[in-house]
N, C-alpha and C positions, 0 to 999 in steps of 0.2 A: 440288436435282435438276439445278438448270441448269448446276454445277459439274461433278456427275458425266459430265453429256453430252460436257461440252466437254470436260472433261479425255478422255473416250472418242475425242472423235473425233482430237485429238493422239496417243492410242496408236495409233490406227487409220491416220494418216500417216507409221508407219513412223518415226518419230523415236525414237530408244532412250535419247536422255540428256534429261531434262526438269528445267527448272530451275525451281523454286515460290520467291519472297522472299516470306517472309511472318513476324510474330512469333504467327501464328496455329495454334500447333504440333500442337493436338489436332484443331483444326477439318479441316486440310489433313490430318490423317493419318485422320480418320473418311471423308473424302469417296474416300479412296483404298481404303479399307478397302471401303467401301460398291460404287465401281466393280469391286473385285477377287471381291466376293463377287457380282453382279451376273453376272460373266462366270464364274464358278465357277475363278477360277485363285490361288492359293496368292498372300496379303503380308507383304511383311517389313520388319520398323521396325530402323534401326539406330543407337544412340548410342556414342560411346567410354564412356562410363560403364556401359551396360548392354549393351553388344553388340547384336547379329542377333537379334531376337525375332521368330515369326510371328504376325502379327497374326491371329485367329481371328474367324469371324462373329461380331456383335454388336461390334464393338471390346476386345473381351479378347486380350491377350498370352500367347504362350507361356509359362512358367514355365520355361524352359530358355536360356539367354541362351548365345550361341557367336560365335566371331568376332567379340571385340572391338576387335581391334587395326586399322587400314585396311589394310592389308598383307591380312589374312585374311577381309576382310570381301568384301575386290575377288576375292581369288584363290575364295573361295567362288559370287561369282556368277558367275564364269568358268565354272566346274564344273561348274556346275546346268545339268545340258539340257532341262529345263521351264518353258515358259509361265511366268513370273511379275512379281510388282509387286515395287521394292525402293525403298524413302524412307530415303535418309540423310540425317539430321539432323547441321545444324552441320558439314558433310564439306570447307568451303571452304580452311581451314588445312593441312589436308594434301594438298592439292596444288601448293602453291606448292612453287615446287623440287623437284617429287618426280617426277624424267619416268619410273622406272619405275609408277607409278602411273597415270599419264597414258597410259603405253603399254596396261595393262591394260582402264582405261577404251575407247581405241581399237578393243582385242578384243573386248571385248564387245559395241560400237557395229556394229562389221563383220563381227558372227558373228549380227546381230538377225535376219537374214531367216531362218533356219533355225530359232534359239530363240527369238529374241522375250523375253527379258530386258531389261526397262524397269525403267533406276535412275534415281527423282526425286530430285534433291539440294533439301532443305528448307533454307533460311537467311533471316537477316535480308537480307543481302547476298551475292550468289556471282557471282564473274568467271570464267565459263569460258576455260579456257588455249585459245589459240588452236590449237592440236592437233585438238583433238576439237570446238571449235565449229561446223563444219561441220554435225556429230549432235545438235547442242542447237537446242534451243527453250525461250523462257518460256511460262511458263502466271502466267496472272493470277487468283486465285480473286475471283470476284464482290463487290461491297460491299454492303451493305442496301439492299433495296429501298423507296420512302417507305412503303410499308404496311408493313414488318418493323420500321421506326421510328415509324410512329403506333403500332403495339402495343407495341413497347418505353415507350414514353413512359406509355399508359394501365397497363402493371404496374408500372412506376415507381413512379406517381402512386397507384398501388393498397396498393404495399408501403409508401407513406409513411403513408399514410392508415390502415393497419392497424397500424402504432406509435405513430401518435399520436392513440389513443382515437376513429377514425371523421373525425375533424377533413379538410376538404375543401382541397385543394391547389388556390391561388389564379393566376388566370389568365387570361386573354380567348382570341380564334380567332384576331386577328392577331400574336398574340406566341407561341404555339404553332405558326403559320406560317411562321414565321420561324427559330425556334426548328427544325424539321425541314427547313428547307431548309438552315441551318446544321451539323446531322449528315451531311448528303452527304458520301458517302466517306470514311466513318470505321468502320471494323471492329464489327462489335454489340457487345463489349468496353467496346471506347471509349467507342461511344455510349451506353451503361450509365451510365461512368462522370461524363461529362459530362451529364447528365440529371439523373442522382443528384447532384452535387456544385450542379446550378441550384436543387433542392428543398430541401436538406437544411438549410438555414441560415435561412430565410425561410419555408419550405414553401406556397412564390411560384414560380411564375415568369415572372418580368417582362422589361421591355424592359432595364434593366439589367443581368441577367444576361448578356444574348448578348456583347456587346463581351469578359467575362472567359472566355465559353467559345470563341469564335473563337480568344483569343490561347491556349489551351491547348490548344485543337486543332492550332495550329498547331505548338506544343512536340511534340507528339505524332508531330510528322513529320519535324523533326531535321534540317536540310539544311547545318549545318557551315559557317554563316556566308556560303553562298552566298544564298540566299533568306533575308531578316529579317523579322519583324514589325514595323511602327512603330507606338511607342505613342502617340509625340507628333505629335500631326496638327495641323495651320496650321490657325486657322479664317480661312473668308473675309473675314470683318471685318479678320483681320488682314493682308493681300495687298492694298498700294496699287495702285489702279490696274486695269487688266488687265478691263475692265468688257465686252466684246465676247466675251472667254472666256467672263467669267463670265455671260454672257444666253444662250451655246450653252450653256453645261454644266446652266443653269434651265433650259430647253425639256428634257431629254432627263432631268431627275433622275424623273419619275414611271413611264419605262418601264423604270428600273433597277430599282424597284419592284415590279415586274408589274403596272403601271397601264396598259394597252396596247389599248386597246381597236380601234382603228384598225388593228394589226396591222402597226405598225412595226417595223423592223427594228432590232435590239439597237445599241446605241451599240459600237464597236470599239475605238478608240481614239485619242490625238492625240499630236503628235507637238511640243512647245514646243524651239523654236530660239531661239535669243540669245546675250547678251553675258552673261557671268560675272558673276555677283551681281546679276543683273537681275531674280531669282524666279519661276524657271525649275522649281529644287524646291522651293520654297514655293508655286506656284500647284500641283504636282503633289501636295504633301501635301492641297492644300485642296480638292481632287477628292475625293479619299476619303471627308474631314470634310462637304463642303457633302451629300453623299448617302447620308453614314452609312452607308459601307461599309467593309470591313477593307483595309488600305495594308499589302501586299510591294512590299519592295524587292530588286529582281534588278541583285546588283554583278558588273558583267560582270570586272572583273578579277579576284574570288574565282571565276568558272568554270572558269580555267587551271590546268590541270593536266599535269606533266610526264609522263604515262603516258599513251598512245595510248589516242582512245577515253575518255578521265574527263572530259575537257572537254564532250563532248558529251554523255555521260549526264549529267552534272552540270545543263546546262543542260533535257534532256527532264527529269530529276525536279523541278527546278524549277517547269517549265510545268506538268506534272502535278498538284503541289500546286496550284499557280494553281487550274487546274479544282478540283480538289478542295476549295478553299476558296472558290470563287463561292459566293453575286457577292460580287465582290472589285476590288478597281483593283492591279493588278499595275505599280507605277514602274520602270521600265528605266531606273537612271540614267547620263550621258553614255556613249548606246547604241554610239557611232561607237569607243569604245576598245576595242570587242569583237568588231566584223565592219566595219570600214570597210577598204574597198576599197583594194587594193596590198599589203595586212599582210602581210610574208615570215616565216609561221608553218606551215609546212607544210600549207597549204593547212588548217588548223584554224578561222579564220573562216570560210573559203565553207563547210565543213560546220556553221557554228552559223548561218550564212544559211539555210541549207536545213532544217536544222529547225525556225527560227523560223518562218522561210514556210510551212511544213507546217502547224503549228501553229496559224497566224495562220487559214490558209485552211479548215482543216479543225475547228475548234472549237465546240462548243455550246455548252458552259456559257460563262455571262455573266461572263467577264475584261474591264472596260477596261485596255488600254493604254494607260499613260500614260510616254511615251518623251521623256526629252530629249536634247541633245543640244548642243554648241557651236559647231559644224562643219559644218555639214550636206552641204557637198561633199566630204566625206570617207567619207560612207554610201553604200551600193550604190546606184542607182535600182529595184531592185525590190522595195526595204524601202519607200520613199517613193510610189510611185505611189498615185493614187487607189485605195480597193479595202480596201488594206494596210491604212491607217490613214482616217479619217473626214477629217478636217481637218490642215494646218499651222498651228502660230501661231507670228507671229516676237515673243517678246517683247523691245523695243528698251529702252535706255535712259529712264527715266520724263523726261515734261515737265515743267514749273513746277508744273502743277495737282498730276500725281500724287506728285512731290518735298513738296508742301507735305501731302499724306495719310499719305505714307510718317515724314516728322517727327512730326506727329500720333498716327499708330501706335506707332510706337516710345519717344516721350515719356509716352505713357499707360500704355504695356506697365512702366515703371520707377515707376510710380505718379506721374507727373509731371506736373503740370497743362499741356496745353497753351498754356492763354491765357496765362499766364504769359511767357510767350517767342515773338518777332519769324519766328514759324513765315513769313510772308510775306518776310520779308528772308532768312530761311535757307535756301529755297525756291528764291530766283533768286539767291544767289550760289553753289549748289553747282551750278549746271549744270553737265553731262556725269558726275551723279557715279550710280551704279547703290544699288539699293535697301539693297544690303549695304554697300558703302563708308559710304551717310547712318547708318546704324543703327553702323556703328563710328565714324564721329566723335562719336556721343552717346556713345557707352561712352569712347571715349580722352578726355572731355570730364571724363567722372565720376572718372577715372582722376586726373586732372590736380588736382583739387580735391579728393580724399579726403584726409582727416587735415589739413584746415587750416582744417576749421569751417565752410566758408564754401557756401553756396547754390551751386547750376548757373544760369548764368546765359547770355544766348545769345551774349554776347561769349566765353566758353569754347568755346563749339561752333563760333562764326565760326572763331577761332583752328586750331582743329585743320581744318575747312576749306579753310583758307586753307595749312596746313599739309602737305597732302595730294594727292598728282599721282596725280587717277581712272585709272582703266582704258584710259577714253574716249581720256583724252590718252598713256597708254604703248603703246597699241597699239592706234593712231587708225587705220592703214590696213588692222587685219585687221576691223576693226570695220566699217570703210567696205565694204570688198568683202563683208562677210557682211548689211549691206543692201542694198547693190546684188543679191546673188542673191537676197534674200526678194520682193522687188519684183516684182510681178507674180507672186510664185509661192506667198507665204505669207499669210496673212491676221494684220493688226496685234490685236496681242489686246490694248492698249489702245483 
């Protein structure tokens, strides 16, 4: 019902060209159906395959199909001097390059105040031509309501249970809660499918289930390598170091939860600044993993696009899905290559600032942002101010202590015993060296020693070591200026 209204009160604003993306093809043409018979005025369905049908009360079709072609389908609503609805499906292909097409469309747009002929163009995707966008508008049709998905879920659990001889589908209240907060914004289709697909194996459903139904929710939304899913998440155990992050991010993991009894305000996000290989996105992966929430990652250089306008829708569908997949930790990573300030890109950054901020400011659902970034003088000051984001952390080069954890981790990660090796003499000769440089001198270490039989030993690792001009030392004065600006401004997340 709450479709039919809205879609009503868009006709009622004199828009004549309405654009629906949806792969929801019967649904959006029953709610059109239902507003058209509501208002007592004639609808019509149009495919290339079956032509112009009228769609009749109850959702039945003409049995007379006309005007199949787009050419006679346009010149047909021309013609009609009657109040009517018209939904063409799939109509986005034939108007590219087609300007008498576009021209027709326009007539019909500029002849609405006297007939009032509304064509909804139904698609997965449709870019109105700049022509007639003026007369367009989207319509969003609604996603399930959480009571339209606890009843999905109890005939689920009803149909499972009625094939398999009365037997009871196994399950607690917090993993069913969980479970329904994870179907948010996902079409009742979908969430069909992914309900049925948690049952159907186990005829459970458990805490293990969610992680595989997140990542195929997330498949389910398709963003073209701009927005990914990560499957491999850092555990914190494995991030040397960085222990002041990691006591904010413990205070704040039970209200991600809906632990909140206090009535605190939802965590936002943080913004990790540093030196290159410092674990920067490794402490971003381990946000995710320490709170057991689902990890997008947002590549701001797959949001460019050479068509006016992709680059920014690119980046709203993005955030979109974000909401739609809360709660979630949404990684922006090295945020500064996609809106940092001076870019001579036609002015395409300042408008992906502006939706971000929009975005940023205007959001419910529970996205943390987790932004890094290498530069930070290179970012606007209105992405960075208090507000925007919760905290800065500057993560520096590790000291002795965390250099000799980062050895540790990494030696054990290869099945390697630590005690084994002079991890304290490894420790203070690598000074200035960053968490990723120590982890590739173990690897160039294994490297060095395969195929000659012989043990790793910590004079192999000294060598390469010794062997190796860090970061610190090739580019000591951008390092130097980029703590001189964290001082005072960032908080050390070691």
């Amino acid at each position: 019902m709450k479709d039919i209204n809205d879609l009503g009160l868009l006709v009622d604003s004199n828009v004549p060209l309405i654009i629906i993306e949806s792969h929801e093809e019967k649904r959006v043409l029953a709610t059109v159906s239902r507003l058209a018979s509501k208002r007592n005025i004639p609808c019509y369905s149009w495919t290339v395959t079956e032509g112009l049908k009228q769609i009749r009360i109850g959702f039945n079709f003409d049995k007379t199909p006309v005007d199949k072609e787009p050419d006679e389908v346009l010149a047909s609503i021309k013609s009609n001097n009657q109040t009517a609805l018209y939904v063409l499906n799939d109509f986005h292909p034939y108007l590219e390059n087609e300007p008498r097409r576009i021209r027709m469309l326009k007539d019909i747009a500029l002849d609405y105040k006297e007939i009032r002929q509304t064509v909804i163009f139904l698609s997965y995707r449709f870019s109105m031509p700049p022509d007639i966008k003026p007369f367009s508008a989207f319509f969003e049709m609604s996603l399930p309501s959480r009571e339209q998905i606890v009843r999905l879920i109890k005939d689920e659990v009803a149909h499972w249970s009625t094939k398999n001889s009365g037997l009871k589908v196994q399950s607690d209240k917090l993993t069913i809660g969980k479970l329904i907060d994870s179907l948010q914004g996902v079409s009742l289709p979908e969430a069909k499918r992914l309900i049925r697909s948690a049952i159907i194996d186990d005829g459970a459903i458990t805490k293990s289930d969610l992680p595989e139904l997140n990542k195929t929710k997330f498949k389910l939304m398709d963003m073209d390598g701009v927005l990914t899913y990560e499957y491999e998440m850092a555990n914190m155990n494995e991030v040397g170091g960085l222990r002041t992050l990691k006591g904010w991010l413990y205070k704040r993991r039970e209200v991600l939860h809906g632990n909140n009894p206090s009535g605190l305000d939802n965590p936002k996000g943080i913004l990790l600044l540093g030196v290159q290989g410092g674990g920067k996105s490794m402490a971003a992966k381990a946000v995710a993993s320490h709170w057991h929430l689902p990890l997008l990652r947002l590549d701001f250089g797959s949001l460019y696009n050479k068509y006016y306008g992709e680059t920014e829708r690119n980046l709203r569908e993005s955030l979109k899905i974000a909401d739609t997949m809360a709660p979630c930790v949404l990684w922006m990573d090295e945020i500064e290559k996609g809106i940092s300030a001076g870019l001579d890109d036609q002015g395409v950054s300042k408008r992906l600032l502006s939706t971000l901020l929009t975005w940023m400011a205007e959001r419910e659902k529970m996205v943390f942002v987790a932004a890094t970034a290498n530069d930070v003088r290179k970012l606007p000051p209105e992405l960075i101010r208090k507000g925007r984001l919760d905290e800065i952390f500057f993560v520096d080069l590790p000291d002795q202590e965390v250099r000799k954890e980062i050895f540790t981790i990494h030696l054990q990660k290869r099945g390697l015993g630590h005690k084994l090796y002079d991890v304290e003499n490894l420790a203070e000769v690598s000074e200035g060296f960053s968490g990723a440089e120590i982890e590739q001198a173990i690897v160039a270490a294994l490297y060095s020693i395969a195929g000659n039989g012989t043990e790793l030993t910590s004079a192999n690792i000294m060598e390469e070591i010794n062997n190796t001009s860090p970061l610190s030392v090739v580019m000591a004065e951008d390092i130097a200026g980029l703590r001189v600006w964290a001082s005072g401004r960032a908080v050390a997340a070691n």
